[in-house]
C-alpha positions in Angstrom: 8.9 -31.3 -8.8 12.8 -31.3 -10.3 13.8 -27.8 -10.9 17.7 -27.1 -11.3 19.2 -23.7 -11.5 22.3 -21.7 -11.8 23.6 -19.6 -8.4 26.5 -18.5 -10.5 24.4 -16.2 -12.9 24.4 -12.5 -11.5 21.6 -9.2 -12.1 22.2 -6.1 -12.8 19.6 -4.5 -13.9 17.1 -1.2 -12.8 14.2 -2.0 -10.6 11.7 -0.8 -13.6 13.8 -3.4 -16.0 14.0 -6.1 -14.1 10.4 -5.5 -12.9 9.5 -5.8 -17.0 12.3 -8.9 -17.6 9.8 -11.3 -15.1 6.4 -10.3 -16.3 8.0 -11.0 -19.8 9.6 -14.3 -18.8 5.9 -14.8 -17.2 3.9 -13.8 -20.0 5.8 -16.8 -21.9 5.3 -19.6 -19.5 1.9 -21.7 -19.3 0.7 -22.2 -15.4 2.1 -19.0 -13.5 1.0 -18.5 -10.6 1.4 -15.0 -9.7 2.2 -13.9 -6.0 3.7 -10.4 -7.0 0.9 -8.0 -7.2 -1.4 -6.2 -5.4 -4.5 -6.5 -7.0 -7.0 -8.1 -4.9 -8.1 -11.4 -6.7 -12.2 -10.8 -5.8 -14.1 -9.1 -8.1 -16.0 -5.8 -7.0 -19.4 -6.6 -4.4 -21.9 -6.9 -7.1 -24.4 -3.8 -5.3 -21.3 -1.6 -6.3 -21.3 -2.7 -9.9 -25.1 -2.0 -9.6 -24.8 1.8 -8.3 -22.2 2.3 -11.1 -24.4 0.9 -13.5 -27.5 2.5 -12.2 -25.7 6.2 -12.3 -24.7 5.8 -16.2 -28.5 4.8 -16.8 -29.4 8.0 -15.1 -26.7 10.2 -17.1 -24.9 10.7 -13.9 -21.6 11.0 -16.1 -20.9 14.9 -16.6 -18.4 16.4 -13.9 -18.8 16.8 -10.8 -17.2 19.5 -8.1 -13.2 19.1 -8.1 -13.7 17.9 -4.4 -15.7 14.8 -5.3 -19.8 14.2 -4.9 -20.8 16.3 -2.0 -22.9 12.9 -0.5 -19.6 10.4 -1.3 -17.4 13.2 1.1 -19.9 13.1 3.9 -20.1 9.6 3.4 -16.1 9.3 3.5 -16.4 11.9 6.6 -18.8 9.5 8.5 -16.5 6.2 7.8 -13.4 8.0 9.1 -15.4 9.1 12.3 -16.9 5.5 12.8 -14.0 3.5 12.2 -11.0 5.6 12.7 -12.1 8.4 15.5 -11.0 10.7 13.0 -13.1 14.3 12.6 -12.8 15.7 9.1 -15.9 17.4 7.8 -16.6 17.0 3.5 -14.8 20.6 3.5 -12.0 18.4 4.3 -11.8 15.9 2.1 -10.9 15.3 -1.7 -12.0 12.5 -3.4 -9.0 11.6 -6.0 -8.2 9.1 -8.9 -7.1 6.6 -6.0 -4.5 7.2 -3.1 -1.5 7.5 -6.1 -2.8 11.0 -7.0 -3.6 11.6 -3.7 0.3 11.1 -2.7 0.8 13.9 -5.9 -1.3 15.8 -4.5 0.1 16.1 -1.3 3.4 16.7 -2.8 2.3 19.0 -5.6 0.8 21.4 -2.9 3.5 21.3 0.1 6.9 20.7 -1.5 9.0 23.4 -2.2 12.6 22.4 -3.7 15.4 20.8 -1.5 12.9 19.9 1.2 13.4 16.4 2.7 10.9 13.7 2.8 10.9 10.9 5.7 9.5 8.0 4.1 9.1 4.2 5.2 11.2 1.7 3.6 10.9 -0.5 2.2 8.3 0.9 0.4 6.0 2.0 -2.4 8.3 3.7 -4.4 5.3 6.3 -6.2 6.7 8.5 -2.9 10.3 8.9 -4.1 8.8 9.7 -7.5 6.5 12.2 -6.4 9.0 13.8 -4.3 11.7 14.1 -7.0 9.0 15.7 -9.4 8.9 18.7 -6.7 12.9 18.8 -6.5 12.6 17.7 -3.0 14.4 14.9 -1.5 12.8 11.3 -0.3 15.0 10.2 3.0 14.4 6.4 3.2 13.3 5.1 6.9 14.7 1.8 7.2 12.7 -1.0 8.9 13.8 -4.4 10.2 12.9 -7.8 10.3 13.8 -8.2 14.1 11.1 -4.9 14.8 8.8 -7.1 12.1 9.1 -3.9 10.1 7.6 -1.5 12.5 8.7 2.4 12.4 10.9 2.9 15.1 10.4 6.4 16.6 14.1 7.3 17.5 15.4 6.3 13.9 12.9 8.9 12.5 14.0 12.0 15.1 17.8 10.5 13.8 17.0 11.7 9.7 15.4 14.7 11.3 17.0 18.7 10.1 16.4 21.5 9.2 15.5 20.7 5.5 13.0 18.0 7.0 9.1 18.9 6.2 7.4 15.8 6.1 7.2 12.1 7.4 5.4 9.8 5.5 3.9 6.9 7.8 2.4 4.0 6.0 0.6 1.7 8.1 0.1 -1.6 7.2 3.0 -1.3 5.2 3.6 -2.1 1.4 5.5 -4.4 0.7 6.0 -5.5 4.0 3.0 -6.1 5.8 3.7 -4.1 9.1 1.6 -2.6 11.3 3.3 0.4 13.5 1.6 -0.3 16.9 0.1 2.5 18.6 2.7 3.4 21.1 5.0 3.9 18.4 2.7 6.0 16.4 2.1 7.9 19.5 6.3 8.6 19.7 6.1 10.0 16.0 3.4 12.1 16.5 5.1 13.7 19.3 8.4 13.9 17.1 6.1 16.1 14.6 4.7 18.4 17.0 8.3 19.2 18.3 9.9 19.4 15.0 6.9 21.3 13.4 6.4 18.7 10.8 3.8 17.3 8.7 3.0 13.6 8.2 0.9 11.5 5.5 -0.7 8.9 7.1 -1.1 6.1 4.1 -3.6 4.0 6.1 -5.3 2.4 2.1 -4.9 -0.7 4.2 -6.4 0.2 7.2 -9.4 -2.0 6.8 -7.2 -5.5 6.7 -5.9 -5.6 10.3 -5.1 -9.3 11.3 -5.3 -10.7 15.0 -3.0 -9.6 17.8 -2.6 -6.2 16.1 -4.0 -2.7 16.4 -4.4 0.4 13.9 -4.1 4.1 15.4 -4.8 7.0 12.5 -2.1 9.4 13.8 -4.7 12.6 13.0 -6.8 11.2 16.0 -4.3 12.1 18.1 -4.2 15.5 20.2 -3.0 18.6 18.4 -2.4 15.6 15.4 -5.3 16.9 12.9 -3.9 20.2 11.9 -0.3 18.9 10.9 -2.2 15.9 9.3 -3.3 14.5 6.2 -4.9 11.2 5.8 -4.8 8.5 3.0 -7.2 6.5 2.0 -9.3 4.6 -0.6 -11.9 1.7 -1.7 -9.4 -0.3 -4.0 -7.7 -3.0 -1.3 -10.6 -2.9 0.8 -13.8 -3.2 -2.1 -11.4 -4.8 -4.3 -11.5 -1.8 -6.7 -8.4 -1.7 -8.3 -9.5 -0.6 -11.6 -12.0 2.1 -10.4 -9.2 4.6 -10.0 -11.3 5.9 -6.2 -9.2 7.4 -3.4 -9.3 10.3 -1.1 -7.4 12.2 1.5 -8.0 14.4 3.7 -6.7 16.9 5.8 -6.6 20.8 7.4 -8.8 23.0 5.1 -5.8 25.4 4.5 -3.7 22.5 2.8 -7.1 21.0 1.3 -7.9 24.6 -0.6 -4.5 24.5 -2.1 -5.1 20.9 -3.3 -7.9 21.3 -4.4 -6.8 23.6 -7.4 -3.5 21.4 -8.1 -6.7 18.9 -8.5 -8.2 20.5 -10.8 -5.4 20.9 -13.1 -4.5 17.3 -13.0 -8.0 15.7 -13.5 -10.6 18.0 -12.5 -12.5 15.4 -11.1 -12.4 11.4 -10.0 -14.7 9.5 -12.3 -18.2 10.3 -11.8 -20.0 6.9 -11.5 -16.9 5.2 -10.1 -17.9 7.8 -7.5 -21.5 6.7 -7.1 -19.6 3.1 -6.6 -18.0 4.1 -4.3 -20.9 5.7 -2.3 -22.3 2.1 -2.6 -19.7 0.8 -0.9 -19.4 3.0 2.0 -23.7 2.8 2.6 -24.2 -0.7 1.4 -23.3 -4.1 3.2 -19.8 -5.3 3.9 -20.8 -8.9 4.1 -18.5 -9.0 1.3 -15.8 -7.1 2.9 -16.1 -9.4 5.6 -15.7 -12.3 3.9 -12.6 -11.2 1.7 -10.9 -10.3 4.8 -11.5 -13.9 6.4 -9.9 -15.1 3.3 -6.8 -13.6 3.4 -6.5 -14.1 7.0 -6.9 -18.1 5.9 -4.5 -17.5 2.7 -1.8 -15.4 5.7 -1.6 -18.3 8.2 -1.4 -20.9 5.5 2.1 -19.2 4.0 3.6 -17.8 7.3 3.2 -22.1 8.1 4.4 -23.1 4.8 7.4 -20.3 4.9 8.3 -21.9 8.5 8.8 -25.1 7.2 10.8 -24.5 4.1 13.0 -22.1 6.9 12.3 -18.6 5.4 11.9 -16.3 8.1 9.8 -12.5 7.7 8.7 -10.4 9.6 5.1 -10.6 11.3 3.0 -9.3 8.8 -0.2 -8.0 10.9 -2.2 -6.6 8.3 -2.8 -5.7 4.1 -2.0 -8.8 2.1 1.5 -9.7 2.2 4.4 -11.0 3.4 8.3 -9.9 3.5 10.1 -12.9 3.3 14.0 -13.5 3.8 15.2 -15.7 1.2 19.0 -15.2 1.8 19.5 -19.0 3.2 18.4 -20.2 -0.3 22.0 -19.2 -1.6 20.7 -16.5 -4.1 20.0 -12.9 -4.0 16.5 -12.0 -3.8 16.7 -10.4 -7.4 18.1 -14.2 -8.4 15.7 -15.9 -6.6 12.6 -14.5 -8.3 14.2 -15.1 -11.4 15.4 -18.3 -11.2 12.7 -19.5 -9.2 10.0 -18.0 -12.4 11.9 -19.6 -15.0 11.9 -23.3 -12.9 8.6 -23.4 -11.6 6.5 -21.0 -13.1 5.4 -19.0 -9.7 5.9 -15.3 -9.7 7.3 -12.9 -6.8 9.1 -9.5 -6.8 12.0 -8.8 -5.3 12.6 -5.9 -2.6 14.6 -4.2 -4.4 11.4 -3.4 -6.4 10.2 -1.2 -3.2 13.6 0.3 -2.4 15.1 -2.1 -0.1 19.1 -1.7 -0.5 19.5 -5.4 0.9 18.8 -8.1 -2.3 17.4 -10.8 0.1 13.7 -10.3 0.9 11.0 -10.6 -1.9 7.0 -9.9 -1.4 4.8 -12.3 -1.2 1.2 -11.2 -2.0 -1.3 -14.0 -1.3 -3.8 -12.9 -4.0 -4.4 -16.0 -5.3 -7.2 -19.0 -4.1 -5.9 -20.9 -1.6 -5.3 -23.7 -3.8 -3.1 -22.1 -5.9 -1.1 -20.8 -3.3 -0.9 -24.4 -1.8 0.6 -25.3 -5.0 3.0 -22.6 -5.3 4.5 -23.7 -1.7 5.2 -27.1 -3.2 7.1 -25.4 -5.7 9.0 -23.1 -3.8 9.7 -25.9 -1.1 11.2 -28.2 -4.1 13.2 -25.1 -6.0 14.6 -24.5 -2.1 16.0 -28.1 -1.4 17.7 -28.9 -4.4 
């Protein structure tokens, strides 16, 4: 493939803007292939679809408790237990309109104004939002390529004063693919216990752990649980996106005061989505299985295709993407995307979408079958050498 373009042109635009400027060049060119979301490509197990189904037969569609289904919490409770050594009882737990209201609620119910936030970065930037909403301040935690992205303990206790209520650890990371290994999510928990701090563990990607790496839930850890609350959902892993199913987790002190912020913003998750997502925790995972073998196949195939056009990134040990340095193209990352859209016809976002300050790494989601993502190495490999 011939592409040309221009590394004279310059962006200056908003992340929302120039989030909106691709899809719209996208939506106007035939043959995209997008590699910018993170909407699983798989469609939801088909005994979920069932249970949903089954519950609107059976006029299971009035509300239920602001909490969630009493059997879909001690569900949740015995999944954390089983997969994560983590002890929260259904008195615990909120099931929420997925982990982005759970992050609102967290905030909603522990923010007071000019309190600081320790969060990841890059990252998703629904935290700063939040945050702001509550008058508090988000304090990005910059990660590097060279640590493949990992949180480093001693730059957290750096950000650390007295304004400082809560670290947010996301692990694997969005957008970058990261997992914090356990000795360094041992380090932070012991920086919250000294400094009396709270931390939201953001573990929606728990479930897609690659080889070679290891997740630890921070609220397994000793005297971890009570300064603790834990993220997590059925959207990544079930591929239920659109189901709007999350929960979290956490002391029943801070759960109690959720729970009535809950209520005023939704006053309950969706009633059959629930009974979905009930399936999903009781029924098989063959298909959970199988989707995760996939991406694990879709991973290697770009971290060897990236190699050989000479982008480096940073190792990306679990959820489904990868932060890639495109800096030795010539072009900003914010120019890359673009240009590289408008040529060929394949989609990324920048990092400056997920509130990296440096314009030269974009997000590479392999959501796509693998021969479409074959194809959109050809293309990236010809945009590159011209």
């Amino acid at each position: 493939m011939s592409v040309v373009y221009d590394k004279s042109k310059e962006i200056s635009l908003d992340d929302e803007s120039f989030r909106s400027e691709l899809l719209n060049i996208a939506s106007k060119i035939d043959d995209v292939i997008p590699l910018g979301r993170g909407d699983p490509d798989f469609h939801t197990p088909i005994h979920i679809v069932e249970a949903a189904k089954k519950a609107l037969d059976e006029n299971k569609h009035h509300y239920t408790p602001p909490t969630g289904l009493p059997e879909l919490r001690n569900a949740i409770s015995k999944n954390f237990k089983n997969k994560y050594n983590l002890n929260y009882n259904e008195n615990e737990i909120i099931v929420t309109a997925g982990v982005q209201e759970s992050i609102s609620l967290a905030m909603l119910s522990l923010l007071n104004e000019d309190d600081e936030v320790l969060i990841t970065s890059p990252r998703f930037t629904t935290y700063d939002l939040t945050v702001r909403m509550c008058k508090a301040k988000p304090v990005p935690i910059p990660t590097y390529e060279e640590n493949n992205f990992a949180l480093m303990p001693h730059i957290i206790e750096n950000q650390i004063n007295k304004k400082t209520k809560i670290i947010v650890l996301v692990s694997p990371n969005n957008p970058t693919g990261a997992v914090t290994p356990p000795e360094n999510i041992k380090k932070i928990a012991e920086i919250a216990i000294k400094y009396d701090l709270i931390v939201i563990a953001d573990e929606i990607y728990a479930d897609l752990i690659y080889e070679n790496h290891e997740h630890l839930s921070i609220g397994s850890l000793e005297n971890m649980k009570e300064r603790t609350l834990t993220l997590n959902g059925f959207s990544k892993t079930y591929a239920m996106t659109g189901w709007r199913i999350g929960y979290i987790a956490g002391p029943k002190d801070i759960v109690s005061k959720m729970t009535e912020v809950r209520h005023a913003l939704s006053i309950n998750s969706c009633t059959f989505s629930q009974y979905g997502a009930l399936a999903a925790l009781e029924g098989p995972q063959d298909a959970v299985l199988k989707m995760k073998d996939e991406y694990d196949l879709r991973r290697k195939f770009c971290m060897k295709a990236l190699d050989d056009i000479g982008f480096t990134y940073g190792d990306p040990g679990g959820a489904f993407y990868i932060y890639t340095n495109v800096s030795n193209s010539g072009l900003s990352a914010s120019l890359f995307c673009k240009n590289l859209l408008e040529k060929t016809g394949v989609l990324l976002f920048p990092g400056t979408l997920f509130g990296d300050t440096e314009d030269k790494y974009i997000r590479l989601s392999y959501l796509q079958p693998i021969d479409k993502i074959e194809e959109s190495m050809k293309r990236i490999k010809s945009f590159v050498k011209l």
